[in-house]
DOFISE-752826 format. One record per residue (C-alpha): residue number from 0; residue in three letters; x, y, z. Coordinates in nm, 3 decimals. Example, Ala and Ser with C-alpha at 12.3 -4.5 7.8 and 13.67 -1.06 7.14 Angstrom:
2
+------+------+---------+---------+---------+
| resi | resn |       x |       y |       z |
+------+------+---------+---------+---------+
|    0 |  ALA |   1.230 |  -0.450 |   0.780 |
|    1 |  SER |   1.367 |  -0.106 |   0.714 |
+------+------+---------+---------+---------+
END
This chain:
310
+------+------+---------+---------+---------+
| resi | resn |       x |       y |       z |
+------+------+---------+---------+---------+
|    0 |  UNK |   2.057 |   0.150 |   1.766 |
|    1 |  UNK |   1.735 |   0.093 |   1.619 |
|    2 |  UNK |   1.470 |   0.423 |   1.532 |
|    3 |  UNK |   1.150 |   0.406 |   1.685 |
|    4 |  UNK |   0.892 |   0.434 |   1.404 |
|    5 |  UNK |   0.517 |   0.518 |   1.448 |
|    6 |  UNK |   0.279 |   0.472 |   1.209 |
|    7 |  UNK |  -0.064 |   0.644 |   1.171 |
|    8 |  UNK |  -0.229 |   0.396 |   0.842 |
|    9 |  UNK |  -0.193 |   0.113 |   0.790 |
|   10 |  UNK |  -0.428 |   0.049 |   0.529 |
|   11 |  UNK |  -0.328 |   0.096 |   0.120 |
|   12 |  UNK |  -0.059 |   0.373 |   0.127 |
|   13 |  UNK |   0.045 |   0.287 |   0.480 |
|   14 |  UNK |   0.022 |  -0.089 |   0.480 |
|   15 |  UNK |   0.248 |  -0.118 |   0.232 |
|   16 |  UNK |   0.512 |   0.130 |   0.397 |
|   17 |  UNK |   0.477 |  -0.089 |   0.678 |
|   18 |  UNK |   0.535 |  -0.411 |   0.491 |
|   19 |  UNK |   0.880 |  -0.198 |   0.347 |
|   20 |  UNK |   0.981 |  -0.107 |   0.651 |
|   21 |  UNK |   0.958 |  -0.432 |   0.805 |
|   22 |  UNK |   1.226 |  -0.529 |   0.530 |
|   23 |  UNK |   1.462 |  -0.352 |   0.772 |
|   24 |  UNK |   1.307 |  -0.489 |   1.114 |
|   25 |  UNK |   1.733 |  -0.440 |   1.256 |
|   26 |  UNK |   1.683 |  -0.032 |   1.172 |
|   27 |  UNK |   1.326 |   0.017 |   1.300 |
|   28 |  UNK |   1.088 |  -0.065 |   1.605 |
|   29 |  UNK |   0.770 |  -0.060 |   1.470 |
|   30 |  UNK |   0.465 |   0.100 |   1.644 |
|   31 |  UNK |   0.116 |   0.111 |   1.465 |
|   32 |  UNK |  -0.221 |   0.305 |   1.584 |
|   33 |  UNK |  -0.467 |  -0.004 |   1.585 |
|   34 |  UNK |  -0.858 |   0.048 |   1.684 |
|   35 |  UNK |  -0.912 |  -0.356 |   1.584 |
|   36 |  UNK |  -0.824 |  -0.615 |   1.829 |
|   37 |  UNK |  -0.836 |  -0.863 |   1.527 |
|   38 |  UNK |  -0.530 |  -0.644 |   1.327 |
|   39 |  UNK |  -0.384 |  -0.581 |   1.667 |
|   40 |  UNK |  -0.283 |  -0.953 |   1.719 |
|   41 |  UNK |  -0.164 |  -0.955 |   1.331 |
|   42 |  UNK |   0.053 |  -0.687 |   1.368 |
|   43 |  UNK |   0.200 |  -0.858 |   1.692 |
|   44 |  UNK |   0.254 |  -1.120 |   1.455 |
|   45 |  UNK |   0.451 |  -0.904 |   1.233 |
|   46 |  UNK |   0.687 |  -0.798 |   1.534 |
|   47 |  UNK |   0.498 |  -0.405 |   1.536 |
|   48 |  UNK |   0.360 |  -0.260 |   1.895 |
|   49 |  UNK |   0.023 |  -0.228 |   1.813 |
|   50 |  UNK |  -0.106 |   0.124 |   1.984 |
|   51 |  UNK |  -0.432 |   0.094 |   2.088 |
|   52 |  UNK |  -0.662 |   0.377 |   1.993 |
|   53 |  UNK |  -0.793 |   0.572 |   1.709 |
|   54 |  UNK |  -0.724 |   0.898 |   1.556 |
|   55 |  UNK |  -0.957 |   1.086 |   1.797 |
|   56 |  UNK |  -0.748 |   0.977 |   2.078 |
|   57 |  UNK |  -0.541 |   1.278 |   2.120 |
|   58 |  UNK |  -0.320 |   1.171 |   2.500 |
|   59 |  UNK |  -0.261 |   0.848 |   2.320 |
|   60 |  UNK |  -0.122 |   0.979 |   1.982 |
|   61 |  UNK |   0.051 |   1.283 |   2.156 |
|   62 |  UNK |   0.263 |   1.084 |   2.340 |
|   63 |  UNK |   0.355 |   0.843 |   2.081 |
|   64 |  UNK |   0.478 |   1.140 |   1.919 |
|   65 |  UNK |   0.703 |   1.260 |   2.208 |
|   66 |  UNK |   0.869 |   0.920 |   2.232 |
|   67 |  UNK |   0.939 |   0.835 |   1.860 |
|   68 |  UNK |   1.212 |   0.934 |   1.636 |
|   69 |  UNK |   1.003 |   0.921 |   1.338 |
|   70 |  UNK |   0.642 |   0.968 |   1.273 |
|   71 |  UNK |   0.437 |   0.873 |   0.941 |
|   72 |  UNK |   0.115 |   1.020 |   0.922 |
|   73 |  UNK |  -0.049 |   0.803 |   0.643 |
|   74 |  UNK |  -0.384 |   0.740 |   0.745 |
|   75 |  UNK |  -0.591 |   0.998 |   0.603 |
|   76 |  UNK |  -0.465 |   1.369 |   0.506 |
|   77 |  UNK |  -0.799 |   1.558 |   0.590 |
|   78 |  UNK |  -0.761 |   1.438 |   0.975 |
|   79 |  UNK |  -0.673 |   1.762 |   1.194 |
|   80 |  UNK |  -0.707 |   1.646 |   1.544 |
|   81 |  UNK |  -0.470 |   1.368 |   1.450 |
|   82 |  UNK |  -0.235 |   1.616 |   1.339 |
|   83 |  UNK |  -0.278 |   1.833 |   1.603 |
|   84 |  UNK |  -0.175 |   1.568 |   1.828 |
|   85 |  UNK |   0.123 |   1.468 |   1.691 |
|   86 |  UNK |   0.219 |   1.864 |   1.720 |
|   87 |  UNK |   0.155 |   1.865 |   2.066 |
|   88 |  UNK |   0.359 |   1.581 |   2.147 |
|   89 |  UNK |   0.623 |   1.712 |   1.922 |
|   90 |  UNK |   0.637 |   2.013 |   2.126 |
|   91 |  UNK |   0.699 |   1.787 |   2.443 |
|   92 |  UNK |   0.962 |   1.607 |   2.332 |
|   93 |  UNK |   1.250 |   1.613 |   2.452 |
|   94 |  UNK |   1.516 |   1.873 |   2.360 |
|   95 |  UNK |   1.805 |   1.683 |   2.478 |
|   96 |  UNK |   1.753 |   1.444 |   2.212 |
|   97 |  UNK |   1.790 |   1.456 |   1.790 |
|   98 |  UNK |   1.500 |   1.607 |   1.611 |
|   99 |  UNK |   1.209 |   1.362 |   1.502 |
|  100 |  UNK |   1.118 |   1.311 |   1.198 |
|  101 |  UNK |   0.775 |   1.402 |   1.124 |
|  102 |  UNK |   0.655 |   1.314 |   0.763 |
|  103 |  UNK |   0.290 |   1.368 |   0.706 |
|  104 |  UNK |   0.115 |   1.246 |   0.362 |
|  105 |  UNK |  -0.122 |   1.508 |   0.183 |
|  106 |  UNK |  -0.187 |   1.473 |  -0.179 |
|  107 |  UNK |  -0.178 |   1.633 |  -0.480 |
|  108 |  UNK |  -0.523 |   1.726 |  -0.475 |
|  109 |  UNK |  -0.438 |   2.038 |  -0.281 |
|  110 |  UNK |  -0.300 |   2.123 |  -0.596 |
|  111 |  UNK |  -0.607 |   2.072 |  -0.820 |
|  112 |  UNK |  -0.663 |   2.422 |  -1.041 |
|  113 |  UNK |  -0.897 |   2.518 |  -1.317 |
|  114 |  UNK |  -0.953 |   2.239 |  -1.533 |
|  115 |  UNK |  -0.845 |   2.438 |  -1.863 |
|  116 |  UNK |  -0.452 |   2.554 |  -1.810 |
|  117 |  UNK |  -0.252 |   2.304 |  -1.907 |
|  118 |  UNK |   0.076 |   2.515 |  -1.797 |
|  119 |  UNK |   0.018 |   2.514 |  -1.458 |
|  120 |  UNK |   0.294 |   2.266 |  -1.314 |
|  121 |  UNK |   0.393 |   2.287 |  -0.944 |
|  122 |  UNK |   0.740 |   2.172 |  -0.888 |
|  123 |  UNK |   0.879 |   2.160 |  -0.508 |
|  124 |  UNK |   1.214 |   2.346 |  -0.583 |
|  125 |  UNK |   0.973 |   2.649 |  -0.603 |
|  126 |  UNK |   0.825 |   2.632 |  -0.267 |
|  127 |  UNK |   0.683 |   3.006 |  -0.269 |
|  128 |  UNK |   0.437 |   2.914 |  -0.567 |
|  129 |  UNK |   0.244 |   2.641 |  -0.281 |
|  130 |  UNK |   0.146 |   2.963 |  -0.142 |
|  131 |  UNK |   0.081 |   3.184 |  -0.374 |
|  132 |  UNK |  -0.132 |   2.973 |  -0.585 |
|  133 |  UNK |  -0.263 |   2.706 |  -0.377 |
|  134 |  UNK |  -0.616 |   2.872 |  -0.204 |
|  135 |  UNK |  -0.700 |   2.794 |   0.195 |
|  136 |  UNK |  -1.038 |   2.630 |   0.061 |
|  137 |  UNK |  -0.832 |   2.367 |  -0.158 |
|  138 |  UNK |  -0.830 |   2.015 |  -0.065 |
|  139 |  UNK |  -0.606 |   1.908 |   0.236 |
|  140 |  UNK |  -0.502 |   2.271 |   0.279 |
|  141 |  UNK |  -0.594 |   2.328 |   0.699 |
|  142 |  UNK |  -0.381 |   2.021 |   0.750 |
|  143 |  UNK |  -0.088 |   2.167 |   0.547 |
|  144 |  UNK |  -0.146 |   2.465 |   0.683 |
|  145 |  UNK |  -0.131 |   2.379 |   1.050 |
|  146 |  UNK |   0.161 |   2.208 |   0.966 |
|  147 |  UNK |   0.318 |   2.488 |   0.858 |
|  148 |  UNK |   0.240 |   2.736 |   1.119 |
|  149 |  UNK |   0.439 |   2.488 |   1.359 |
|  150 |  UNK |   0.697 |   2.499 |   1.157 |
|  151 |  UNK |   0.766 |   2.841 |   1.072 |
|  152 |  UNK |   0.671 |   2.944 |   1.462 |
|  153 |  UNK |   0.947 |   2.710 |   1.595 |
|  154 |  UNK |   0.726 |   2.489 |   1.815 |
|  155 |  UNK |   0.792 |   2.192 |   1.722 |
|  156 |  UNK |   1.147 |   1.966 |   1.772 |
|  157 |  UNK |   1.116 |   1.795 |   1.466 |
|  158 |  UNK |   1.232 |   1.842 |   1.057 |
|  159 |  UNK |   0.880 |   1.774 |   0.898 |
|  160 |  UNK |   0.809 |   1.712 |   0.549 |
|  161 |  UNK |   0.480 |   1.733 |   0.377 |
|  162 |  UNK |   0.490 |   1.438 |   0.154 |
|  163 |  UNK |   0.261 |   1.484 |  -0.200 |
|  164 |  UNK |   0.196 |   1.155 |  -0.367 |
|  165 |  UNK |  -0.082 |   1.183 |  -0.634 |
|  166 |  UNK |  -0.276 |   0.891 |  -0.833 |
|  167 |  UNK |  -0.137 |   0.612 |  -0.634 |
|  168 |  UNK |  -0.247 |   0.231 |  -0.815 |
|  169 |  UNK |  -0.216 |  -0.117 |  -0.796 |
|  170 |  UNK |  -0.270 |  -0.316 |  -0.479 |
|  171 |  UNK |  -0.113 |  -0.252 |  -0.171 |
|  172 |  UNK |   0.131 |  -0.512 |  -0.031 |
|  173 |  UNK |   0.060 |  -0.414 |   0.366 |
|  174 |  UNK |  -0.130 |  -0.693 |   0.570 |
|  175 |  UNK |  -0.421 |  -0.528 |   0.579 |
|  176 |  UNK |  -0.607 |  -0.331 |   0.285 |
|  177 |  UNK |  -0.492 |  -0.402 |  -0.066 |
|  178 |  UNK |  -0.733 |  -0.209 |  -0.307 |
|  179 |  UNK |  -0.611 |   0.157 |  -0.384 |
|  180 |  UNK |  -0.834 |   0.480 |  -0.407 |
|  181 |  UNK |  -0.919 |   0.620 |  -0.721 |
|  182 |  UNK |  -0.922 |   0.320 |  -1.017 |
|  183 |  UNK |  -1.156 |   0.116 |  -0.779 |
|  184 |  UNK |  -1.359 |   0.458 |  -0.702 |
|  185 |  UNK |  -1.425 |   0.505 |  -1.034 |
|  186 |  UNK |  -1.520 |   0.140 |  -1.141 |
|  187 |  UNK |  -1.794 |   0.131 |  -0.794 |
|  188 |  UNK |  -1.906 |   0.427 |  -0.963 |
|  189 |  UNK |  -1.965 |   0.302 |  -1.262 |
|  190 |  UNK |  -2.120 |  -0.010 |  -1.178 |
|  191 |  UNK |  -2.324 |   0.198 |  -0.946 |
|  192 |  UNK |  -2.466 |   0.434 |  -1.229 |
|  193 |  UNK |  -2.472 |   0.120 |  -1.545 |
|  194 |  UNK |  -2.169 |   0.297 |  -1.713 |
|  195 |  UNK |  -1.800 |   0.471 |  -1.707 |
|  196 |  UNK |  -1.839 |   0.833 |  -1.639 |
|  197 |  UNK |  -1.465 |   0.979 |  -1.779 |
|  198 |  UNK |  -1.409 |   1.258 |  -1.605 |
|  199 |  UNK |  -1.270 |   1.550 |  -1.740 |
|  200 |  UNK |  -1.086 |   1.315 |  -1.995 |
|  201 |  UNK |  -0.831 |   1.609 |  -2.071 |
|  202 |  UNK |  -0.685 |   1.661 |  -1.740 |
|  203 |  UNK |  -0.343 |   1.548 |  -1.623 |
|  204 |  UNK |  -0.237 |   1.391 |  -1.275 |
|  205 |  UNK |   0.094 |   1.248 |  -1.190 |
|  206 |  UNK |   0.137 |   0.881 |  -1.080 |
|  207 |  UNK |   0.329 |   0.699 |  -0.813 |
|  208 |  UNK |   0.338 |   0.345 |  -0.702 |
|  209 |  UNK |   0.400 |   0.244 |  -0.325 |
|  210 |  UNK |   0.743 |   0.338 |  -0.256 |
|  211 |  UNK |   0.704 |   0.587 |   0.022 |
|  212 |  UNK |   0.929 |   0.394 |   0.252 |
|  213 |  UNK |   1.237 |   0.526 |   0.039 |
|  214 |  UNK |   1.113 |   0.871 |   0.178 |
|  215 |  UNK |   1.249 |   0.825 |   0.551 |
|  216 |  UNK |   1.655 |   0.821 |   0.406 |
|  217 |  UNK |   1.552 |   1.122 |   0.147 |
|  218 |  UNK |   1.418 |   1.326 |   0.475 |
|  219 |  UNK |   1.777 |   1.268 |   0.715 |
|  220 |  UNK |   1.862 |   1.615 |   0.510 |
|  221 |  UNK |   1.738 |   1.874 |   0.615 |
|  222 |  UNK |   1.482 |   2.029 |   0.303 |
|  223 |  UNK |   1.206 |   2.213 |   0.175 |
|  224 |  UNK |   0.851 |   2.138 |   0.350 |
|  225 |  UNK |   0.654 |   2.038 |   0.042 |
|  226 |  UNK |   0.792 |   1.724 |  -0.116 |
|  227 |  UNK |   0.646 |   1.579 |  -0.424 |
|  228 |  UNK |   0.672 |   1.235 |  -0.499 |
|  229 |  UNK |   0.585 |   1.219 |  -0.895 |
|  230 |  UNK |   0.751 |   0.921 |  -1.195 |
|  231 |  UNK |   0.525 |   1.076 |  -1.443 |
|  232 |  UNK |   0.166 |   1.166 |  -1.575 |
|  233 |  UNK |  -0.142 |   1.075 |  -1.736 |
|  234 |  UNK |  -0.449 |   1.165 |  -1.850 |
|  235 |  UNK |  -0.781 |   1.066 |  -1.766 |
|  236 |  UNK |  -0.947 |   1.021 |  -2.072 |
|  237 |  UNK |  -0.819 |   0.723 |  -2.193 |
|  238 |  UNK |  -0.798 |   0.550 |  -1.852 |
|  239 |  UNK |  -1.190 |   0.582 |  -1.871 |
|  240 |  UNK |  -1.187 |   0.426 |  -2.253 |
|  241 |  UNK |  -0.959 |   0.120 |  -2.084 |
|  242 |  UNK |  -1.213 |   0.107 |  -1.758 |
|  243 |  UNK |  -1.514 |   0.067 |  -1.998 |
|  244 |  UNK |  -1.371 |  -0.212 |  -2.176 |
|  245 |  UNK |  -1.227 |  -0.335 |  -1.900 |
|  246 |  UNK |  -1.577 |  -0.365 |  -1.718 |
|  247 |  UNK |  -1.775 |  -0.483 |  -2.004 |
|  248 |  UNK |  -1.516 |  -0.750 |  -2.079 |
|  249 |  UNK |  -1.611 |  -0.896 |  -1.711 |
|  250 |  UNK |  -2.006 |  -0.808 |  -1.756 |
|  251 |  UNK |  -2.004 |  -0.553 |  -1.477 |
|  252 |  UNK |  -2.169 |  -0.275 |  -1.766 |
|  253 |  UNK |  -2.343 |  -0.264 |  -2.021 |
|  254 |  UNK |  -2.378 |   0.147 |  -2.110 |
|  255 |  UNK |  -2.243 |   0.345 |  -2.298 |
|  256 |  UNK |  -1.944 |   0.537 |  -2.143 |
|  257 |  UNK |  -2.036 |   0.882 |  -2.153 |
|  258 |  UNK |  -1.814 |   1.190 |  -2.061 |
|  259 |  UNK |  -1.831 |   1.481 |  -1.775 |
|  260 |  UNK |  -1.601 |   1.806 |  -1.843 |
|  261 |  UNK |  -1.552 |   1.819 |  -1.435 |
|  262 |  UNK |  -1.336 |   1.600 |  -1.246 |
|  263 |  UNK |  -1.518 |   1.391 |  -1.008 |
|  264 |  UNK |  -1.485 |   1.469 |  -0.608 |
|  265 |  UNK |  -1.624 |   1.155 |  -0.480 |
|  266 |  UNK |  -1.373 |   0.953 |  -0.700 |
|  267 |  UNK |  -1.060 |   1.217 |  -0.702 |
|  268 |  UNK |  -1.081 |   1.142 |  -1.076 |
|  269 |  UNK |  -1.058 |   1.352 |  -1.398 |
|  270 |  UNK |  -0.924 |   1.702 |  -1.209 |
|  271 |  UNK |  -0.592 |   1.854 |  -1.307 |
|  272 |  UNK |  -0.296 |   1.807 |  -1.072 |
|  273 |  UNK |   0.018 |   1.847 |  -1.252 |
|  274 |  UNK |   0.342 |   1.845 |  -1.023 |
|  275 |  UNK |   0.724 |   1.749 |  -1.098 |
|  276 |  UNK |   0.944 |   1.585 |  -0.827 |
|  277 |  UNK |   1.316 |   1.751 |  -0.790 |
|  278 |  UNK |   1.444 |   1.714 |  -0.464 |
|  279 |  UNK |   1.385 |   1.332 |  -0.487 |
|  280 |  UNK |   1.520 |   1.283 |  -0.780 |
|  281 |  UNK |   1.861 |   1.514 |  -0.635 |
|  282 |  UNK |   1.866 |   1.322 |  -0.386 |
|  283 |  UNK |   1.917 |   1.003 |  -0.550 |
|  284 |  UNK |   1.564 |   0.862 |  -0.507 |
|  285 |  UNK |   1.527 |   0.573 |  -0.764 |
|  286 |  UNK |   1.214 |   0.349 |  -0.855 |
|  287 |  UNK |   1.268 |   0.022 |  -0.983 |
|  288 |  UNK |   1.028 |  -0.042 |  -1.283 |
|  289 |  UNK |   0.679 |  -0.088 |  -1.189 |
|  290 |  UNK |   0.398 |  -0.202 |  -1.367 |
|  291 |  UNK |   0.213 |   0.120 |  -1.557 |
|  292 |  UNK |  -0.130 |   0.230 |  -1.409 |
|  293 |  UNK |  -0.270 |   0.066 |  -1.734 |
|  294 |  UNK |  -0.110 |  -0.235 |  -1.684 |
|  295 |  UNK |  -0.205 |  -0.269 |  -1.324 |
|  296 |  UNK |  -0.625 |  -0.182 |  -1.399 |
|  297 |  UNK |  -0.737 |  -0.539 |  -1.485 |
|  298 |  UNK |  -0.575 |  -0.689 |  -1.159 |
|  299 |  UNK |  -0.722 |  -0.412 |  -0.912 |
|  300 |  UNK |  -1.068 |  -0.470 |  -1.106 |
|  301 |  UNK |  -1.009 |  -0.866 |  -1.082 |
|  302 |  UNK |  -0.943 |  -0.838 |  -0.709 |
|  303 |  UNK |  -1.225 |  -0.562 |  -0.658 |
|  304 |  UNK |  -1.437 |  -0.829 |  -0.781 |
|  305 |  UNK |  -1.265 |  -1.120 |  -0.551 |
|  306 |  UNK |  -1.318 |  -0.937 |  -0.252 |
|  307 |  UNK |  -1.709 |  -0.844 |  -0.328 |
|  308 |  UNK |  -1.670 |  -0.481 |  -0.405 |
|  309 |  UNK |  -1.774 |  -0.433 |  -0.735 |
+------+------+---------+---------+---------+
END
């Protein structure tokens, strides 16, 4: 019998889970939160229920969360009434039936620290160091948190895992929103300002492509909360040396790149986020070869500049 999926996101990150797990349309009924009339008739298209409403709409998402045997919260990770939605309709559901799967994406941000220590590594077989290290102020925290709490107080009839994907690149292959976050972030910004500001050009931050959607077979075992997805690092620094010649190749600067010791917080650039993945990885998790974050720059850039963004 087919799973009942709902999906909060359905933009980069999400679209492109969707687009994965309609791959597998004889395991999964889709169901989508959809404010848009326009994307509600193209996911009809694509055979998902589109669920009208937005992530303010607490009765609607609550009960979606009841009735569904697995819930992906990819649509933003600094959203708490979402979250505390999909809690309350987790506590509804019904005992009678198997746990739902609740798997909510944060990021690696919440693990940004002081931009000099290159030994600081968080790896998700050590789940005490999330707490012990990670502050209440850092980034995504209150959602992780609240998470949590429902977890550890037993409230919830659910296995959850808090999913940490860092720099994720390339372009999206979801219906709806192709560009990623942080490459196209950082080129706006430098059009914006005339040149490439690299960002704390020392700093490390592990790298994933789109392949969340292997996450839902991973999470049948029961696990740890915290679950970083990681298939390796780089650093910022010579990212920004490839932007800026990347941009001046296709006249969109002119400057001189110039460099800031701080990593940026409107682009999510140039802090320090190191992580390493090991219950993936024991559980057999696998990633076909994908392009390289420098080999995937000049097509975001080219299709930044398609669309009319940069």
């Amino acid at each position: 019998m087919a799973k009942s999926v709902f999906i909060l996101g359905t933009g980069f990150i999400g679209g492109s889970v969707l687009a994965a797990l309609l791959d597998q349309k004889d395991r999964y009924e889709i169901s989508a939160l959809c404010r848009d009339e326009k994307k509600a008739k193209k996911l009809e298209e694509l055979g998902v229920r589109p669920v009208m409403g937005e992530l303010a709409s607490d009765d609607v998402i609550s009960k979606e969360a009841e009735q569904s045997d697995i819930i992906l919260h990819i649509a933003t990770a600094d959203d708490l009434p979402s979250v505390k939605s999909i809690l309350k309709g987790l506590e509804k559901r019904d005992k009678s039936k198997p746990r739902a799967i609740y798997i909510h994406t944060s990021g690696t941000g919440v693990l940004t620290v002081p931009t000099h220590p290159d030994e600081v590594c968080f790896n998700d077989k050590d789940q005490a160091k999330f707490d012990t290290l990670i502050p209440d102020y850092a980034p995504h925290r209150e959602i992780d948190l609240t998470i949590k709490h429902a977890v550890e107080e037993k409230r919830i009839h659910a296995k959850v895992s808090i999913i940490l994907p860092p720099c994720i690149y390339g372009l999206g292959t979801g219906p709806f929103k192709r560009p990623s976050i942080q490459i196209p972030g950082w080129a706006k910004e430098a059009v914006r300002e005339g040149h490439v500001i690299n960002h704390g050009p020392q700093n490390f931050w592990n790298n994933i492509h789109t392949l969340l959607a292997h996450l839902e077979e991973t999470d049948e075992t029961a696990g740890p909360l915290y679950i970083i997805a990681e298939t390796g690092s780089h650093r910022w620094g010579p990212l920004g040396v490839l932007l800026d010649k990347l941009l001046k190749e296709r006249n969109l600067v002119k400057g001189e790149m110039t460099e800031e010791m701080e990593g940026s917080t409107e682009t999510e650039t140039g802090t320090q986020s190191r992580s390493k993945s090991e219950w993936l990885h024991e559980w057999g998790w696998k990633i076909e070869p994908e392009p390289s974050i420098e080999e995937s720059m000049p097509e975001e850039i080219d299709y930044m500049q398609q669309i009319g963004e940069l």
